[in-house]
C-alpha atoms as an extended CHARMM CRD file, in Angstrom:
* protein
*
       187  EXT
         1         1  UNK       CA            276.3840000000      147.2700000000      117.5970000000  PROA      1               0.0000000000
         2         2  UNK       CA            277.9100000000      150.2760000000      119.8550000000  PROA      2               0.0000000000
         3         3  UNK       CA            279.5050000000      149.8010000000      123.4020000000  PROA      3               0.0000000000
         4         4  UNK       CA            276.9620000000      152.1140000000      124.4560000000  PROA      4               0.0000000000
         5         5  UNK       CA            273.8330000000      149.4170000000      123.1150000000  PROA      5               0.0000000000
         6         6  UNK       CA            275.3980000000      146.3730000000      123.7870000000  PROA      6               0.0000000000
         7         7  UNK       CA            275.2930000000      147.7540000000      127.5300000000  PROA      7               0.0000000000
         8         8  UNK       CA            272.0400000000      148.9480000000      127.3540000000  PROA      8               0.0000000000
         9         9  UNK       CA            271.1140000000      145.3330000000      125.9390000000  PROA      9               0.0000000000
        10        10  UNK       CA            272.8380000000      143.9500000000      129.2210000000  PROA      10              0.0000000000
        11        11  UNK       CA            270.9870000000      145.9460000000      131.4380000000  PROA      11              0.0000000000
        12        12  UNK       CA            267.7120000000      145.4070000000      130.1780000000  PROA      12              0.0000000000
        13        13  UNK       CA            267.9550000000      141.4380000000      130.4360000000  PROA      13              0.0000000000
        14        14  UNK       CA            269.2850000000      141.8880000000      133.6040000000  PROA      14              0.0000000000
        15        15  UNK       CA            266.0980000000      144.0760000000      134.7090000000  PROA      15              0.0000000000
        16        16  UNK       CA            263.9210000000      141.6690000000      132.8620000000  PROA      16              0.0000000000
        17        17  UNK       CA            265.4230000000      138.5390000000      134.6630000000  PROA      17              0.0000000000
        18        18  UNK       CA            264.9950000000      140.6640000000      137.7250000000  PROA      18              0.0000000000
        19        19  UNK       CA            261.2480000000      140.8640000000      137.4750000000  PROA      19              0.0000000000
        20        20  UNK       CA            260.9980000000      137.5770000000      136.4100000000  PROA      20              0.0000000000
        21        21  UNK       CA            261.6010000000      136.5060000000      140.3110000000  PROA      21              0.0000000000
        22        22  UNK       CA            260.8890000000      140.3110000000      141.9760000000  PROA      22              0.0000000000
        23        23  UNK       CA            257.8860000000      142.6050000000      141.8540000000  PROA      23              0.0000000000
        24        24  UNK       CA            259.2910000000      146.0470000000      139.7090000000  PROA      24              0.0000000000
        25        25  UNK       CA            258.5780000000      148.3410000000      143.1490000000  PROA      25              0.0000000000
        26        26  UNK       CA            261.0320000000      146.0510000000      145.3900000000  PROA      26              0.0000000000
        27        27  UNK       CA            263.6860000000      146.2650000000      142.8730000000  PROA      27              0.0000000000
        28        28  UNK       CA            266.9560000000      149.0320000000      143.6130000000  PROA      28              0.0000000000
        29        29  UNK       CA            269.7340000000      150.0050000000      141.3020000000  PROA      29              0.0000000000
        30        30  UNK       CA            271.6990000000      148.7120000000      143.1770000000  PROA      30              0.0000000000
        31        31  UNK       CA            269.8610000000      145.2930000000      141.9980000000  PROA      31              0.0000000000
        32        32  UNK       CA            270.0610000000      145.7820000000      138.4620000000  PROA      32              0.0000000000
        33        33  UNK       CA            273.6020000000      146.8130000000      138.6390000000  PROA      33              0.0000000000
        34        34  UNK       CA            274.2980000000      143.8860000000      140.7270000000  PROA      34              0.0000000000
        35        35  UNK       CA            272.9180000000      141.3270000000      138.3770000000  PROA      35              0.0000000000
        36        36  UNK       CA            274.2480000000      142.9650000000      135.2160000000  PROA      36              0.0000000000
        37        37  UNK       CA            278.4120000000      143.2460000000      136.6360000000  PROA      37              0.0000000000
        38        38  UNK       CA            277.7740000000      146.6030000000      136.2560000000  PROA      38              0.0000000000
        39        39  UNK       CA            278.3660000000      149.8350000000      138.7400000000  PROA      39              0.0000000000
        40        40  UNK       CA            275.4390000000      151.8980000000      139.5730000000  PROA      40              0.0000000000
        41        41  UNK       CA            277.0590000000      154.7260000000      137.7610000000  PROA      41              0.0000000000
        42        42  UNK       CA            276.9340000000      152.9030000000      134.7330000000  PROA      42              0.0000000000
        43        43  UNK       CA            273.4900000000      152.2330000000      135.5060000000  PROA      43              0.0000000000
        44        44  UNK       CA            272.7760000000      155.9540000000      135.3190000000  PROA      44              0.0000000000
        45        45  UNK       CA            274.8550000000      156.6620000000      132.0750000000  PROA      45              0.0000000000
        46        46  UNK       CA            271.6950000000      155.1260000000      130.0970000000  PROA      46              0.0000000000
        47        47  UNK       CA            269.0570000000      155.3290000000      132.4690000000  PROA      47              0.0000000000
        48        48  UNK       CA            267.5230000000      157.9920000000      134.1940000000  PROA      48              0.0000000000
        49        49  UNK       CA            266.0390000000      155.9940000000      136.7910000000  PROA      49              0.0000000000
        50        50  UNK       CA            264.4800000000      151.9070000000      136.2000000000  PROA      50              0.0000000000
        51        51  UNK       CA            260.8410000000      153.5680000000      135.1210000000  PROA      51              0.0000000000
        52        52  UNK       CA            262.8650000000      155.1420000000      132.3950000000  PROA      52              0.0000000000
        53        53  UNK       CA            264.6020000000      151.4250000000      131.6010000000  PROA      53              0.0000000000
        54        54  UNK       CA            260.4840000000      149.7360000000      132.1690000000  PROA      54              0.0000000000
        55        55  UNK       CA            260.0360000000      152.7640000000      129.3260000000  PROA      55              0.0000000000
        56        56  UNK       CA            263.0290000000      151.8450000000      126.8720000000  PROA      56              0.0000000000
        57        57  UNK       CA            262.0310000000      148.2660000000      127.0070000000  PROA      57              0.0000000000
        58        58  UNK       CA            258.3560000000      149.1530000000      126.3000000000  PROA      58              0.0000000000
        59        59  UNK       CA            259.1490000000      150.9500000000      123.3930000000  PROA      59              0.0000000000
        60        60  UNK       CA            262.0160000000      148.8020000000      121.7610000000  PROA      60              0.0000000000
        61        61  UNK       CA            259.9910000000      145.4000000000      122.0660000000  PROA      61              0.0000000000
        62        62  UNK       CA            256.3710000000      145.9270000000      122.2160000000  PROA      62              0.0000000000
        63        63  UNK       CA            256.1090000000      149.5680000000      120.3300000000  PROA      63              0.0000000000
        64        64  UNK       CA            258.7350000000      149.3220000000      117.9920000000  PROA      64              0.0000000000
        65        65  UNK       CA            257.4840000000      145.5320000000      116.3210000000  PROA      65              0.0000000000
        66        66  UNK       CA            253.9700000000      147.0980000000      116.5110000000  PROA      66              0.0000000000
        67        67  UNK       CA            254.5820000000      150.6130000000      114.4970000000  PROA      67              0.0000000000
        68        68  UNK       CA            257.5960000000      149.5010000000      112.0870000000  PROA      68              0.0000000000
        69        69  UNK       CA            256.6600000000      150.0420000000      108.8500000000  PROA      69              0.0000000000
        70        70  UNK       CA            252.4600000000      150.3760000000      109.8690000000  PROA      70              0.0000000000
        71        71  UNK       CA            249.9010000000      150.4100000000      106.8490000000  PROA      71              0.0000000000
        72        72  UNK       CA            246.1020000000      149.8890000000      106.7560000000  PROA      72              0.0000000000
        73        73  UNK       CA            247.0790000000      146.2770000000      105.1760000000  PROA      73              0.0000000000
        74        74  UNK       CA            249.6570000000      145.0130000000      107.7870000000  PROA      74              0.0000000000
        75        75  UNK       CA            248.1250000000      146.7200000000      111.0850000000  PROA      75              0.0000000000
        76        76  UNK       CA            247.1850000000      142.9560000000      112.2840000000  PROA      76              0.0000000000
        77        77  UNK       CA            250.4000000000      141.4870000000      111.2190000000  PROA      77              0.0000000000
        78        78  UNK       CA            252.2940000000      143.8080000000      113.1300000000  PROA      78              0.0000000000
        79        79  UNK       CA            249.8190000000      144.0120000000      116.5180000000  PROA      79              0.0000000000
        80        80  UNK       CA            250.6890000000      140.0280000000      116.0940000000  PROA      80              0.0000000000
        81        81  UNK       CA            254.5620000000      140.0680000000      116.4500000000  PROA      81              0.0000000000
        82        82  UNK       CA            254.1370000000      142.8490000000      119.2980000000  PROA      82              0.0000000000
        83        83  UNK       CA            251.5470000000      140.4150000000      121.1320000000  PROA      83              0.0000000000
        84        84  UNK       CA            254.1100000000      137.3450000000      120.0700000000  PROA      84              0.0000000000
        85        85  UNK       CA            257.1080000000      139.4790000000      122.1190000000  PROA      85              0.0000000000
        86        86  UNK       CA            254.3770000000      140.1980000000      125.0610000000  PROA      86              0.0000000000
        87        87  UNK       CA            253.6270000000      136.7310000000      125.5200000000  PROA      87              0.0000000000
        88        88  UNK       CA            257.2960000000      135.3900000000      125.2920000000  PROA      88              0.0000000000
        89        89  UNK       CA            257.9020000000      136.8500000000      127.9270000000  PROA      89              0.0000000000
        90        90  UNK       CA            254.8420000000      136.7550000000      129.7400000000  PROA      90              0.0000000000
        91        91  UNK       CA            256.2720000000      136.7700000000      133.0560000000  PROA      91              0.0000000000
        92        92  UNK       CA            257.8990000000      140.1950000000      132.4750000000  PROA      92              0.0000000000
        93        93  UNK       CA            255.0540000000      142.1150000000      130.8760000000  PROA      93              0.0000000000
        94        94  UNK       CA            252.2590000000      140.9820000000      133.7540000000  PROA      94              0.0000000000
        95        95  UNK       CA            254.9910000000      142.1170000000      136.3010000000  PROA      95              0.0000000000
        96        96  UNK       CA            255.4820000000      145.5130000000      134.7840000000  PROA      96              0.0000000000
        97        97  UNK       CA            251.3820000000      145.7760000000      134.1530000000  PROA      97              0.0000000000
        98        98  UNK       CA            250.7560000000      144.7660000000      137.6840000000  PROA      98              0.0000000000
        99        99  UNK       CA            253.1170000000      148.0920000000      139.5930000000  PROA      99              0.0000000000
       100       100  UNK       CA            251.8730000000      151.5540000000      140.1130000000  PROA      100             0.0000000000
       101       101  UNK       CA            253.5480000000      152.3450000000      136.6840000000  PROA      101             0.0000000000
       102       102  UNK       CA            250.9410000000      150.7420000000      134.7230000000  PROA      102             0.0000000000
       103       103  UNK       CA            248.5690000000      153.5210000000      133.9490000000  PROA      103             0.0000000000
       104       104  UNK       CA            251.5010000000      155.6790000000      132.5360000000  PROA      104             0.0000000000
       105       105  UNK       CA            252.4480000000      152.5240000000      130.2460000000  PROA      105             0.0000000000
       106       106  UNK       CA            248.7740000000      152.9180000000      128.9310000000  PROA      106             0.0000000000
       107       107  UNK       CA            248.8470000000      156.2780000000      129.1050000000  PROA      107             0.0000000000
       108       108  UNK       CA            252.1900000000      156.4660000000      126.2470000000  PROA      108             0.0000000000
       109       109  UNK       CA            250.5670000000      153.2670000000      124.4030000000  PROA      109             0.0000000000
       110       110  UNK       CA            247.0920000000      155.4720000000      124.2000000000  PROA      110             0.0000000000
       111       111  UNK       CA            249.3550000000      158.3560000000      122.8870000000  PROA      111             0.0000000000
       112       112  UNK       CA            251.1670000000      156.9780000000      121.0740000000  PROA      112             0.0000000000
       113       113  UNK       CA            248.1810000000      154.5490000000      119.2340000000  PROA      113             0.0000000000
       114       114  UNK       CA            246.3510000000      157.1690000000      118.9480000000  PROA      114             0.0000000000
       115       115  UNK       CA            248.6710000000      158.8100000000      116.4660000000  PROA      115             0.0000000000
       116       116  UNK       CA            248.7430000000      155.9030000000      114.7520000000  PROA      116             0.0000000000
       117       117  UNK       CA            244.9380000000      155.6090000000      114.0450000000  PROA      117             0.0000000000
       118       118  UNK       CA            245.2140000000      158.8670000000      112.9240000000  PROA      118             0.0000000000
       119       119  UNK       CA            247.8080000000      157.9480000000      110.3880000000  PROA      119             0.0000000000
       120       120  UNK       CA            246.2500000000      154.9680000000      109.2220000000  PROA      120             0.0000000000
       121       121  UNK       CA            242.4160000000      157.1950000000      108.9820000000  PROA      121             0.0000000000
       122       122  UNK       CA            243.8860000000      159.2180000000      107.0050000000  PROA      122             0.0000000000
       123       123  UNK       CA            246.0930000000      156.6680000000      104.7280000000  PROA      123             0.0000000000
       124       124  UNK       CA            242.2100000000      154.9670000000      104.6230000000  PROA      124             0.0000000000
       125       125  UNK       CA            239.9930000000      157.8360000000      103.7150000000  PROA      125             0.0000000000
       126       126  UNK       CA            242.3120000000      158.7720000000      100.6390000000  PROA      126             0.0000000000
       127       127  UNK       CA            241.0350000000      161.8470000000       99.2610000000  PROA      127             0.0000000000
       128       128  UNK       CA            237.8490000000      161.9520000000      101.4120000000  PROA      128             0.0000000000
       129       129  UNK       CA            238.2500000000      164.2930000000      104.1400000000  PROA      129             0.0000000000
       130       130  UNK       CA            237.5710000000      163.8130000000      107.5610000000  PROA      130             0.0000000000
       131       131  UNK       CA            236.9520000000      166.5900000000      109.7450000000  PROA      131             0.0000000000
       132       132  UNK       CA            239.6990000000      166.6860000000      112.3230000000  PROA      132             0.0000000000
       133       133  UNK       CA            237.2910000000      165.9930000000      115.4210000000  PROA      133             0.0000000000
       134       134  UNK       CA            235.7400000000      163.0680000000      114.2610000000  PROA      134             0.0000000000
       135       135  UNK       CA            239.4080000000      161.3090000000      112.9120000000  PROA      135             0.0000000000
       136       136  UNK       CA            240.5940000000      162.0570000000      116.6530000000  PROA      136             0.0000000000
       137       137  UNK       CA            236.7210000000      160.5470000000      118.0070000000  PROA      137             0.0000000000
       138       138  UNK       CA            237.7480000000      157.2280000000      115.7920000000  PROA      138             0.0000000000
       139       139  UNK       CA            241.4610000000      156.9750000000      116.0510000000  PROA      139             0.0000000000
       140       140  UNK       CA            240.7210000000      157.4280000000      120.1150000000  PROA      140             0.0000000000
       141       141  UNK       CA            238.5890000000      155.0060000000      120.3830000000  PROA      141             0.0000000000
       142       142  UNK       CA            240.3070000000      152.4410000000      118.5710000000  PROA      142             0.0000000000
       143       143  UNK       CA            242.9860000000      153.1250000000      120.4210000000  PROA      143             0.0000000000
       144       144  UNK       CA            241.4700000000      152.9180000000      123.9230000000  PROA      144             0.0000000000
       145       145  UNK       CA            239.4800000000      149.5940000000      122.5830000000  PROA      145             0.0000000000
       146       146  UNK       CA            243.2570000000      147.6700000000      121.6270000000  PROA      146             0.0000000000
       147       147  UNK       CA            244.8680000000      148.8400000000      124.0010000000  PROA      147             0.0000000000
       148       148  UNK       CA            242.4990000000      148.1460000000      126.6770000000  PROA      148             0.0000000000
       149       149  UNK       CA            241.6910000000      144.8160000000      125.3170000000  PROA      149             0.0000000000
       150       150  UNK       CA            246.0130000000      144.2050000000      125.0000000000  PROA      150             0.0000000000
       151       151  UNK       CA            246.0710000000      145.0810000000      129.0260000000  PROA      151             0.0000000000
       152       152  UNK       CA            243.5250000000      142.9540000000      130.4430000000  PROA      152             0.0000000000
       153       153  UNK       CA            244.9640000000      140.3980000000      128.4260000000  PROA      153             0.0000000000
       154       154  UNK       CA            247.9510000000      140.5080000000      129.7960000000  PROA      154             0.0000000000
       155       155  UNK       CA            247.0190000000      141.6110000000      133.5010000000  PROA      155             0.0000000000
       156       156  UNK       CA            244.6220000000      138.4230000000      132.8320000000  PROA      156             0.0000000000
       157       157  UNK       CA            247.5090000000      136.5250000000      133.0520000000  PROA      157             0.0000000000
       158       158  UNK       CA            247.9600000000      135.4630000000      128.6510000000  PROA      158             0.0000000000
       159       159  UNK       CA            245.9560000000      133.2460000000      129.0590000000  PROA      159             0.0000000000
       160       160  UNK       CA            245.1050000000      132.8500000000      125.3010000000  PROA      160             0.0000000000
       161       161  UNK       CA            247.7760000000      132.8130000000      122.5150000000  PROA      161             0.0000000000
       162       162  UNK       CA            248.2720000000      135.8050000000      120.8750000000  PROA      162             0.0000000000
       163       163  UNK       CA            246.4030000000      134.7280000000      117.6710000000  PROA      163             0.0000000000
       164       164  UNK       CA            243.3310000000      134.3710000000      119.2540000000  PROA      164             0.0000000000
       165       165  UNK       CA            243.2620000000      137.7260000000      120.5790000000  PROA      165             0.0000000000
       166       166  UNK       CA            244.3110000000      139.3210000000      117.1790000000  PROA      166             0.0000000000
       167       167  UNK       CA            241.7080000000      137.5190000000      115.5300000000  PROA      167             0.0000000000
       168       168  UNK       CA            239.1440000000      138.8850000000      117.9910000000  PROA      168             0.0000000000
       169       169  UNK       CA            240.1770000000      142.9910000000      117.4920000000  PROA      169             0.0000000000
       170       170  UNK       CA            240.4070000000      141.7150000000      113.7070000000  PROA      170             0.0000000000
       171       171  UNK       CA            236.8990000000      140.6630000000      113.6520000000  PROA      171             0.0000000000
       172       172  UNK       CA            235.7210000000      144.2170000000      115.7890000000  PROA      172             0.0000000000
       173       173  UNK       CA            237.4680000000      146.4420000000      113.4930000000  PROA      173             0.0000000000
       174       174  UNK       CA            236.7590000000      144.7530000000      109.8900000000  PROA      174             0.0000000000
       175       175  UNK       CA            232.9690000000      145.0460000000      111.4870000000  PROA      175             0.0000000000
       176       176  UNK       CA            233.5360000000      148.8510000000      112.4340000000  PROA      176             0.0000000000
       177       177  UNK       CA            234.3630000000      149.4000000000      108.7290000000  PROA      177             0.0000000000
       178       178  UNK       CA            231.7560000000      147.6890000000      107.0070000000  PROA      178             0.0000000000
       179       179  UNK       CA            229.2360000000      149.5120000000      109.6550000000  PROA      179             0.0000000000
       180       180  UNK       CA            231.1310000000      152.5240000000      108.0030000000  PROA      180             0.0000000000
       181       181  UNK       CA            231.1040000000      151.8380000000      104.7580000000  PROA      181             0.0000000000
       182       182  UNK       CA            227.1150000000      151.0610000000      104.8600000000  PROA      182             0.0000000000
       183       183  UNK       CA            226.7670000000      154.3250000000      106.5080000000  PROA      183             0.0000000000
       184       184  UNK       CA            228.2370000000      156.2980000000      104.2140000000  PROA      184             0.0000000000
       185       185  UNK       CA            226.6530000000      154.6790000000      101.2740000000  PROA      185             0.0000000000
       186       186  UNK       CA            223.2370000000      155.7990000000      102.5710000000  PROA      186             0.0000000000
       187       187  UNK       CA            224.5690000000      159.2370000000      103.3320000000  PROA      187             0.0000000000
């Protein structure tokens, strides 16, 4: 691992035990420098600013488990181990949901989802086209539904163990396709 990541790594914990005890809006720079052993400087080497660190630490623990390596047959497997990392460190994630930041966190997890869905529609449909409208209709919708249902979990407070709340969007979507596959039957 690099100089350059095993600081990153340092700062992020540091930020993270930070909001463990502080709401994200009351905490400086100066803070997360402060808690790290670090100079602010240093600070701004990797980081633009601490929404860009709330970003990188979105990405590299909830995105990252949840996309790596996504297929039609392991979507649920891999929305588990992202949920798994959410509610590990539970304290963290309803901090960072609960600051004026939030909607742009679901704003990048819609985009980002949303892509995916499209992916995985078109991975799905195999040779059967889709007209490009209706894969964005589905792959929106999907996306607003889990990612909706992932931030009222956790703004809930995690109440319920991951599983349970897999097992729930599980249910939805396996539902959705055998509405879909019905439908198209008696096309």
């Amino acid at each position: 691992m690099s100089e350059s990541s095993i600081t990153k790594r340092v700062i992020s914990n540091g930020f993270k035990e930070l909001m463990q005890k502080k709401p994200f809006e009351k905490i400086t720079i100066s803070d997360i420098a402060n808690v790290c052993g670090i100079n602010r400087q240093t600070f701004y080497y990797h980081f633009q600013d601490k929404y860009d660190l709330l970003n990188q630490i979105f990405y590299n623990e909830a995105i990252i488990p949840f996309v790596n390596d996504l297929t039609v047959d392991n979507w649920s497997k891999n929305l588990l181990n992202m949920l798994t990392v959410v509610s590990n460190n539970s304290k963290f994630y309803i901090n960072a949901l609960h600051t004026s930041y939030s909607s742009e966190f679901q704003k990048y997890m819609h985009t980002v989802s949303t892509k995916i869905f499209s992916e995985v529609i078109d991975d799905a449909s195999g040779k059967k086209l889709i007209e490009n409208n209706d894969k964005m209709f589905i792959a929106e919708f999907f996306s607003y539904g889990i990612i909706g249902s992932v931030v009222a979990w956790v703004t809930k407070g995690i109440k319920e163990p991951p599983e349970v709340i897999v097992n729930h969007i599980v249910d939805l979507v396996d539902d959705c396709k055998n509405y879909a596959v019905k439908r198209c039957m008696n096309s």
